[in-house]
C-alpha positions as CSV (number, residue, x, y, z in Angstrom):
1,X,-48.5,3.9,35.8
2,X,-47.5,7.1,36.2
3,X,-48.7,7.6,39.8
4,X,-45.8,5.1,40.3
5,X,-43.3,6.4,38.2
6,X,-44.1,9.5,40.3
7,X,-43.4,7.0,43.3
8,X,-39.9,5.7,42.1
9,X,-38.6,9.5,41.3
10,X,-39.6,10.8,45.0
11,X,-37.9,7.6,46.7
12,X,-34.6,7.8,44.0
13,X,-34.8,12.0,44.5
14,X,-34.6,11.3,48.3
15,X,-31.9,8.5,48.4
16,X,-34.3,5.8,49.1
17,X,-34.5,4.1,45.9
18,X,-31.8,2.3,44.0
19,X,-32.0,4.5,40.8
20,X,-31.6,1.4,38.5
21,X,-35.3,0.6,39.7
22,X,-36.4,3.8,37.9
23,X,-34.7,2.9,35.4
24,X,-36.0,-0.8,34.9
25,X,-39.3,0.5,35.7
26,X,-39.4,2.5,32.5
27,X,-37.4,0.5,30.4
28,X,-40.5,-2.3,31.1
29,X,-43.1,-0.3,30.4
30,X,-41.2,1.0,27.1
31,X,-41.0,-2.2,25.8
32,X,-44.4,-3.5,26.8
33,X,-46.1,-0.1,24.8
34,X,-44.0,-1.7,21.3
35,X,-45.4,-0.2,18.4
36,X,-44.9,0.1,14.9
37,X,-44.1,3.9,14.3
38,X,-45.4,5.3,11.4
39,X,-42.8,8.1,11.7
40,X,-39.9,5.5,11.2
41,X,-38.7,3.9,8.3
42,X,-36.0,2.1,7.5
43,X,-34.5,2.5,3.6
44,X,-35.7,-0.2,1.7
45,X,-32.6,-1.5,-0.4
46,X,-32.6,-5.5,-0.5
47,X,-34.4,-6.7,-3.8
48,X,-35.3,-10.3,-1.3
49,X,-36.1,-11.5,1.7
50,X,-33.7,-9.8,4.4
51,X,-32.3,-12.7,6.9
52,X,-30.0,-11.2,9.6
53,X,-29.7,-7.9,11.4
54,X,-27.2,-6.7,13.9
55,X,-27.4,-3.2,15.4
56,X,-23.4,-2.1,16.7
57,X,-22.7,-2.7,20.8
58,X,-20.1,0.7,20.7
59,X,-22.6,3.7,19.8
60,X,-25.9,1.9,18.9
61,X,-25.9,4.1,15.6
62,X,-25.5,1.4,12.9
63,X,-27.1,-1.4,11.9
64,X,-26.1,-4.2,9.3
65,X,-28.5,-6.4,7.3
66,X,-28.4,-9.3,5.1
67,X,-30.4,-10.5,2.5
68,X,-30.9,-13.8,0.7
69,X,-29.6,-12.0,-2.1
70,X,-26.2,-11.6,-0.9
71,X,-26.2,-7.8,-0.5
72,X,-25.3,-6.4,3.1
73,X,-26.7,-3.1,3.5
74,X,-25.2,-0.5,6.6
75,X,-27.8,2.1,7.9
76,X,-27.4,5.2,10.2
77,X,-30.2,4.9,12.7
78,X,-29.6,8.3,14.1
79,X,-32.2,11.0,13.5
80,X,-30.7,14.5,12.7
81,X,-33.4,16.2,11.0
82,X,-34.8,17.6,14.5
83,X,-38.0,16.3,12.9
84,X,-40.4,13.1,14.8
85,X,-40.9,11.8,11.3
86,X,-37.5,10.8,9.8
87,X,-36.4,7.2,7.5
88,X,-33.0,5.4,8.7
89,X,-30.9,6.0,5.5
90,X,-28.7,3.0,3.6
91,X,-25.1,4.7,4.6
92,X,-23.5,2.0,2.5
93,X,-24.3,-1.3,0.2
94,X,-22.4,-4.3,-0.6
95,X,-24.6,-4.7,-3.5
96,X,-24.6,-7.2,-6.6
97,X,-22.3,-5.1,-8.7
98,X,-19.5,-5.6,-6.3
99,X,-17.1,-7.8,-7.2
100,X,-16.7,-9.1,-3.4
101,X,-20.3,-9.4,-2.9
102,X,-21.6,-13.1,-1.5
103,X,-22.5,-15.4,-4.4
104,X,-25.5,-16.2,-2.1
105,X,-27.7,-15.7,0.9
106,X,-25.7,-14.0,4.0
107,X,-27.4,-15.8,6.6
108,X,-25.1,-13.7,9.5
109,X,-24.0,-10.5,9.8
110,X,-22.3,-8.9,12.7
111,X,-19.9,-5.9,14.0
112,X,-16.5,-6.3,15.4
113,X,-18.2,-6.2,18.9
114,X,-15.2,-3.5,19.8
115,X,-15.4,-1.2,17.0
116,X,-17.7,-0.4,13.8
117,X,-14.3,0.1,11.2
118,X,-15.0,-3.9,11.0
119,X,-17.9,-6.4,10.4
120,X,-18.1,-10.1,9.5
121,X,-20.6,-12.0,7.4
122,X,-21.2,-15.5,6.7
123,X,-23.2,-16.9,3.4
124,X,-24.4,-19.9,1.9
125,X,-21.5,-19.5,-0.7
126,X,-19.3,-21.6,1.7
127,X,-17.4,-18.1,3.1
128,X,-17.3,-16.3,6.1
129,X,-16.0,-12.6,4.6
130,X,-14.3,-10.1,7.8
131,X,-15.1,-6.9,6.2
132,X,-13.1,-3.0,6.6
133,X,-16.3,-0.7,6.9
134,X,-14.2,2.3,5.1
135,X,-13.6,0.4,2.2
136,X,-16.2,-2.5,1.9
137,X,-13.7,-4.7,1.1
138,X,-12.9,-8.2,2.7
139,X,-10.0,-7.8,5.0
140,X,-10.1,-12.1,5.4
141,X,-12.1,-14.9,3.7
142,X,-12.7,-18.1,5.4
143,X,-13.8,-21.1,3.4
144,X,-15.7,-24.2,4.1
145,X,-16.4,-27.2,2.4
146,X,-20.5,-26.6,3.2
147,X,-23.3,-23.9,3.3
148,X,-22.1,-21.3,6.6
149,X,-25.2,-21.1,8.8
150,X,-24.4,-19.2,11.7
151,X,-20.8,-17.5,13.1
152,X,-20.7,-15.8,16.2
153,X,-17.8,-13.3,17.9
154,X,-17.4,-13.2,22.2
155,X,-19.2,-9.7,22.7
156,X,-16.8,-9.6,25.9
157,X,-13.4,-11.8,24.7
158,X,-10.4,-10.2,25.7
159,X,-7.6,-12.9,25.9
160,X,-9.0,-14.4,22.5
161,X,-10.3,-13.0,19.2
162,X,-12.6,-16.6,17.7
163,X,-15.5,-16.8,15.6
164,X,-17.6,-19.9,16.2
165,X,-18.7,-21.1,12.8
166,X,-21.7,-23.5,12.2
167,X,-21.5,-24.9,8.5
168,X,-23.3,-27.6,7.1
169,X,-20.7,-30.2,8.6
170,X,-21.2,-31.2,12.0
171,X,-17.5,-29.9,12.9
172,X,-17.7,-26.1,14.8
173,X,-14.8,-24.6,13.6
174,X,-12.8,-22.2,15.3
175,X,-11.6,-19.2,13.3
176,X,-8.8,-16.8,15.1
177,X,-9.6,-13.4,14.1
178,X,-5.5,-12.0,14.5
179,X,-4.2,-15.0,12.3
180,X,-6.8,-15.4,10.2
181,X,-6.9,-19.4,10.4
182,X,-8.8,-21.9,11.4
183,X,-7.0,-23.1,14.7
184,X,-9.4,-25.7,16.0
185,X,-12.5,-27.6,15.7
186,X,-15.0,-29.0,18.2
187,X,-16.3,-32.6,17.4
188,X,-19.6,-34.0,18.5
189,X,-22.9,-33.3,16.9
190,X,-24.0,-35.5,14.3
191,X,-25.6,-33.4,11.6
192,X,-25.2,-29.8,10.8
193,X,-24.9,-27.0,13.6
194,X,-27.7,-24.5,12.8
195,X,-26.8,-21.9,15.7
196,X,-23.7,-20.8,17.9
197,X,-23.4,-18.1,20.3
198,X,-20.3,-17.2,22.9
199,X,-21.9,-16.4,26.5
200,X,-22.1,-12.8,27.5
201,X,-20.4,-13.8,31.0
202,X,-17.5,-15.9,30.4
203,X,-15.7,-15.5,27.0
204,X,-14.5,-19.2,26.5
205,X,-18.1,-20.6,27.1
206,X,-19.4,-21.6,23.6
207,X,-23.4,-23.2,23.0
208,X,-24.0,-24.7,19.7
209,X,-27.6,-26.2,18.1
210,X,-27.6,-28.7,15.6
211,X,-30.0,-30.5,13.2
212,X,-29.0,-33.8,15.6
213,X,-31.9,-32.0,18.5
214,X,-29.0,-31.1,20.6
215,X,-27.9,-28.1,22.2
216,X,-23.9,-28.6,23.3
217,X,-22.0,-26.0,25.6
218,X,-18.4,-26.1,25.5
219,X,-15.0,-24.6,27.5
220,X,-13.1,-24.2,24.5
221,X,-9.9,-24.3,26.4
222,X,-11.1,-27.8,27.0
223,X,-9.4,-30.4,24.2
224,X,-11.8,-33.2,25.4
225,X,-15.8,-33.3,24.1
226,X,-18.3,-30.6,25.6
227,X,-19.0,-29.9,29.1
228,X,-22.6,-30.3,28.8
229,X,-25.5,-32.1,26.5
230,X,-28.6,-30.3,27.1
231,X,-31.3,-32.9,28.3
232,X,-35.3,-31.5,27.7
233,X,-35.9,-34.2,30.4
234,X,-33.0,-33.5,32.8
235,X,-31.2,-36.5,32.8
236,X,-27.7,-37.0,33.2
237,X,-25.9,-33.8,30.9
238,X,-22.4,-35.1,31.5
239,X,-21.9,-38.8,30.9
240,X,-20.8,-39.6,28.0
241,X,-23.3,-43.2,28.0
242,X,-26.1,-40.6,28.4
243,X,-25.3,-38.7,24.9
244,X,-27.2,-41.0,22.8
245,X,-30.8,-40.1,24.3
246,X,-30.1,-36.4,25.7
247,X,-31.9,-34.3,23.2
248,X,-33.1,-30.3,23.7
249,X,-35.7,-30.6,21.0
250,X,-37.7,-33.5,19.4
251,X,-36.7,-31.5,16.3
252,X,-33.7,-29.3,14.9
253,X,-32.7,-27.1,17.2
254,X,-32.0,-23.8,15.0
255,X,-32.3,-20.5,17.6
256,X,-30.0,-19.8,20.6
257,X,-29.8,-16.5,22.5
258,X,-28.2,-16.0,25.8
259,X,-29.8,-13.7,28.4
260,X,-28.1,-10.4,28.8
261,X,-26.6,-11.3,32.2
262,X,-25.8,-14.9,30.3
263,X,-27.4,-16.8,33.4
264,X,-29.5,-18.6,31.0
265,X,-29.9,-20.0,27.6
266,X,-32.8,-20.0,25.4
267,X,-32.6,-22.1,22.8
268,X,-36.0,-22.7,19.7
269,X,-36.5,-25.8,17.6
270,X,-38.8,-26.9,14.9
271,X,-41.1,-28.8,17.5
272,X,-42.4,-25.8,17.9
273,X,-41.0,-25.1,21.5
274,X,-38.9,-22.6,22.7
275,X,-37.1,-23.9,26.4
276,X,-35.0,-21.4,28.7
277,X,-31.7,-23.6,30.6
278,X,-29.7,-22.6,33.3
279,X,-26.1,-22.3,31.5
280,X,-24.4,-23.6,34.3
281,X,-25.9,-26.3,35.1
282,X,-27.4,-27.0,31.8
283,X,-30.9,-27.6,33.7
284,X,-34.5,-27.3,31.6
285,X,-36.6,-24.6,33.8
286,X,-39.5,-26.2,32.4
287,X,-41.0,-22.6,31.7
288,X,-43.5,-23.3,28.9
289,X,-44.2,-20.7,26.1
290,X,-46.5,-22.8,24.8
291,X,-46.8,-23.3,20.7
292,X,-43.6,-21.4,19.2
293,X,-44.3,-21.7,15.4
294,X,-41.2,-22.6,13.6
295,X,-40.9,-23.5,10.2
296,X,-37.2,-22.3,9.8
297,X,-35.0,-25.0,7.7
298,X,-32.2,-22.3,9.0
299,X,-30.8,-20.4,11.8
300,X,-33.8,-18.2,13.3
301,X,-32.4,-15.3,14.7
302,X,-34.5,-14.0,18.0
303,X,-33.8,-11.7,20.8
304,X,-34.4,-10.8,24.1
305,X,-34.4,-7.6,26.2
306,X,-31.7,-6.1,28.3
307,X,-32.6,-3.7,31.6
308,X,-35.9,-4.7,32.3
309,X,-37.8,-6.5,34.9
310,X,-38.8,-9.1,33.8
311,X,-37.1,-9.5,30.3
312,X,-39.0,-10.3,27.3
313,X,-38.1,-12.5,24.5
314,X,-39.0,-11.6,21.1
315,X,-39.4,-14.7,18.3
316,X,-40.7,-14.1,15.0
317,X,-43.3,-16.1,14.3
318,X,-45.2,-16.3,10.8
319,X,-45.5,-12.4,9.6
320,X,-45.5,-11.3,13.3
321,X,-43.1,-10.9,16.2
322,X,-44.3,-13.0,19.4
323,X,-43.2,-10.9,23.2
324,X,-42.5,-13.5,25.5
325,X,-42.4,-12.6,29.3
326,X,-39.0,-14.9,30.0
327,X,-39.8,-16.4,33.1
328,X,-43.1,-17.2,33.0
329,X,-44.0,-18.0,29.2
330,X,-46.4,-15.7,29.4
331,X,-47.2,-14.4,25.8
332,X,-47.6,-10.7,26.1
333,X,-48.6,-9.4,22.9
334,X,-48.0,-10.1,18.6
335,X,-46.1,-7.7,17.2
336,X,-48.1,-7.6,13.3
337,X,-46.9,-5.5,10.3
338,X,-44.9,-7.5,8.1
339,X,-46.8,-8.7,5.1
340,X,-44.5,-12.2,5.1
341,X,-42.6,-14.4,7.4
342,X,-40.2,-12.8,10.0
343,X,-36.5,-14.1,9.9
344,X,-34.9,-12.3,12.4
345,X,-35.1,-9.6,14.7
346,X,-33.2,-7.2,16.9
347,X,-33.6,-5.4,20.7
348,X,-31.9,-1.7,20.5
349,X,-30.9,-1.9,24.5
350,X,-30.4,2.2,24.4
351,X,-33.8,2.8,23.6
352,X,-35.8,0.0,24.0
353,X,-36.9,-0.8,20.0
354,X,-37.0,-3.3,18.3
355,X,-36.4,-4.0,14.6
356,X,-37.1,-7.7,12.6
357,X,-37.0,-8.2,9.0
358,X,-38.5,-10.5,6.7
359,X,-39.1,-11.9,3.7
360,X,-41.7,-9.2,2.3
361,X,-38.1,-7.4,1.9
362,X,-38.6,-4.6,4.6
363,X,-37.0,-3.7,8.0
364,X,-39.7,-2.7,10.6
365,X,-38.5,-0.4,13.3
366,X,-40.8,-0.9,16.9
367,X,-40.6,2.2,18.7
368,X,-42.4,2.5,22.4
369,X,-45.6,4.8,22.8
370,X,-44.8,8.3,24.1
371,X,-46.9,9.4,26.8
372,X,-49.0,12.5,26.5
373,X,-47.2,14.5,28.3
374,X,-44.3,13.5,26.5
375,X,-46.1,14.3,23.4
376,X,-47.0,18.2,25.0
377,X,-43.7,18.8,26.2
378,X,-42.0,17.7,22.5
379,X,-44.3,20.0,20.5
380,X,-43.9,22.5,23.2
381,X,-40.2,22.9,22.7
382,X,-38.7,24.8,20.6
383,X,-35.0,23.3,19.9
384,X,-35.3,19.8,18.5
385,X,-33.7,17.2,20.0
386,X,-31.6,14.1,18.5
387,X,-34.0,10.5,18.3
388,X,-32.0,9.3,21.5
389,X,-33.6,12.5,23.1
390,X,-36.5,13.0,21.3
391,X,-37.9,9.6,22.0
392,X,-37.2,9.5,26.2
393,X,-38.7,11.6,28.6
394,X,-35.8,14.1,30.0
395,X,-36.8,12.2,33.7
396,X,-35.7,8.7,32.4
397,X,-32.5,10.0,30.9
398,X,-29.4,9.0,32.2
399,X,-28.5,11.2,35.2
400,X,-26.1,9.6,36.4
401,X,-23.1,10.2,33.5
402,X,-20.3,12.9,33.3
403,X,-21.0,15.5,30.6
404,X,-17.9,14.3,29.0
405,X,-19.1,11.2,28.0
């Protein structure tokens, strides 16, 4: 391995190489050397099972959780103690003595994709809360007339600000963030939607799961129905006399994650399958991953990677996290240390970790194995770097960047 890292350096030093080949090359082998790090920790604050996590797009610093409790907990993920050993501390609660706290389990939780002053969470208490970090107070409440499973914001939206919001009525509302109403509502799954997500390529593409076993993906600009109806068989998508027997699960369909790139669609159901789709053209790729265990009545929140070739998809499964190569189904390695059933997990794109939490009330941070000359090199120096730094080999750092960002 390190012969060719050795390899990609000479050929990017000499202008033969692509450097974004380096620098997929070691965000792979990163990810495949997952661990968990017994110099991390992550505060543990929630008093029950924690069911969502979101780590912030803008600076990677914070992350959010939320618990079947109701609390939503904000953590600083950056280490300044100069020290390998260091805990991620609770920078602020939502906790059961607030007066704005959710009644009951936040099943979402995610930051204004723009901007951490802001971050929205959705609960089985019928409300979707749009919170001002500063103050911890709701800036907006949204209510529903059923549980709220899943809400989603367009990571990349800039000539709308929606929220896709999956309740327990087949309806997906739309919620405009500016106006702070519900200005439409997209009508054609028959039982509750478990999952939406917003693509990462084209900001008025919407997919939404539902207990019905279908997987819809809609152009919201579009009045009419969706524009496709994911078929596991690949039948017809688009006609609406096909819509009857197109299903994407024999099961509910309760997990959807877009690739980074948002070329494809991965989507989990409690058939125990997990089954990757061209968003386009709404095509199964047949890839098979085998048995996917999922017992989830809810949304299951999984994740893939971002930067690395191939990607990886990581699904909690029982107490453990499965690694998924994406395009082959290949199942790379279990990721064990939980002591109950993962809910939900989370890639950190700047330095390839990965965090899940679960029901045994804890937040796992997976850190990639430094090498040993990393190891030489970081007790040899004498200044102590920050975790972004401490954690990377200086070779794989960003070279390419101004000072002044």
């Amino acid at each position: 391995m390190i012969e060719a890292m050795l390899g990609f350096l000479t050929a990017r030093q000499a202008g033969l190489d692509d450097p974004l080949r380096l620098r997929r090359a070691e965000s792979t082998r990163r990810v495949l050397s997952l661990t968990l790090n017994p110099d991390r920790d992550v505060d543990r604050v929630h008093g029950n099972g924690i069911n969502a996590i979101d780590i912030d797009a803008v600076e990677g610093r914070y992350m959010l959780s939320g618990g079947a409790d109701g609390v939503i907990v904000v953590y600083d993920l950056e280490n300044f103690n100069g020290k390998p050993q260091y805990t991620c501390k609770a920078v602020c609660t939502v906790g059961r003595s607030s007066r704005h706290v959710h009644k009951f389990s936040v099943e979402t939780v995610q930051w204004y994709p723009y901007d951490t002053g802001m971050f929205v969470s959705s609960s089985f208490d019928k409300t979707m809360k749009v919170w001002d970090t500063e103050t911890l107070k709701p800036a907006e409440v949204f209510e529903f007339e059923g549980n709220v499973y899943s809400h989603h914001l367009s990571p990349i939206a800039r000539k709308h600000s929606l929220i896709a919001v999956g309740t327990k009525n087949p309806k997906i509302q739309l919620c405009d963030l500016k106006s702070g109403s519900r200005i439409h509502v997209l009508q054609g799954h028959r039982a509750e939607v478990l999952a939406v997500r917003w693509s990462p390529r084209y900001e008025h593409i919407l997919a939404t799961a539902s207990a019905d076993s279908k997987v819809k993906v809609w152009d919201v600009r579009r009045a009419s129905g969706s524009l496709l109806t994911l078929d596991q068989h690949n039948g017809d998508k688009s006609k609406a006399s096909s819509e009857a027997v197109n299903t994407a699960h024999n099961g509910r369909v309760n997990g959807l994650c877009f690739t980074g790139d948002g070329l494809h669609l991965l989507t989990t159901g409690t058939d125990d399958r997990m089954r990757l789709w061209n968003s386009a053209t709404g095509e199964n790729t047949l890839v098979n991953y085998g048995k996917v265990c999922n017992e989830s009545r809810k949304r299951l929140q999984f994740t893939v990677s971002r930067g690395c070739s191939p990607e990886f998809v990581f699904v909690p499964c029982g107490s453990s996290v499965a690694v998924y190569a994406l395009h082959t189904g290949e199942l790379v390695t279990m990721l064990r240390g939980h002591y109950n059933n993962v809910d939900c997990c989370e890639f950190h794109t700047d330095y390839q970790e990965l965090y899940s939490g679960g029901k045994d009330c804890n937040i796992l941070a997976w850190v990639p194995i430094l090498r040993t000359a990393d190891v030489e090199e970081e007790s040899n120096s004498a200044p102590a770097r920050a975790v972004g730094q401490a954690s990377v080999n200086p070779a794989f750092q960003d070279a390419w960047s101004s000072d002044e960002d």
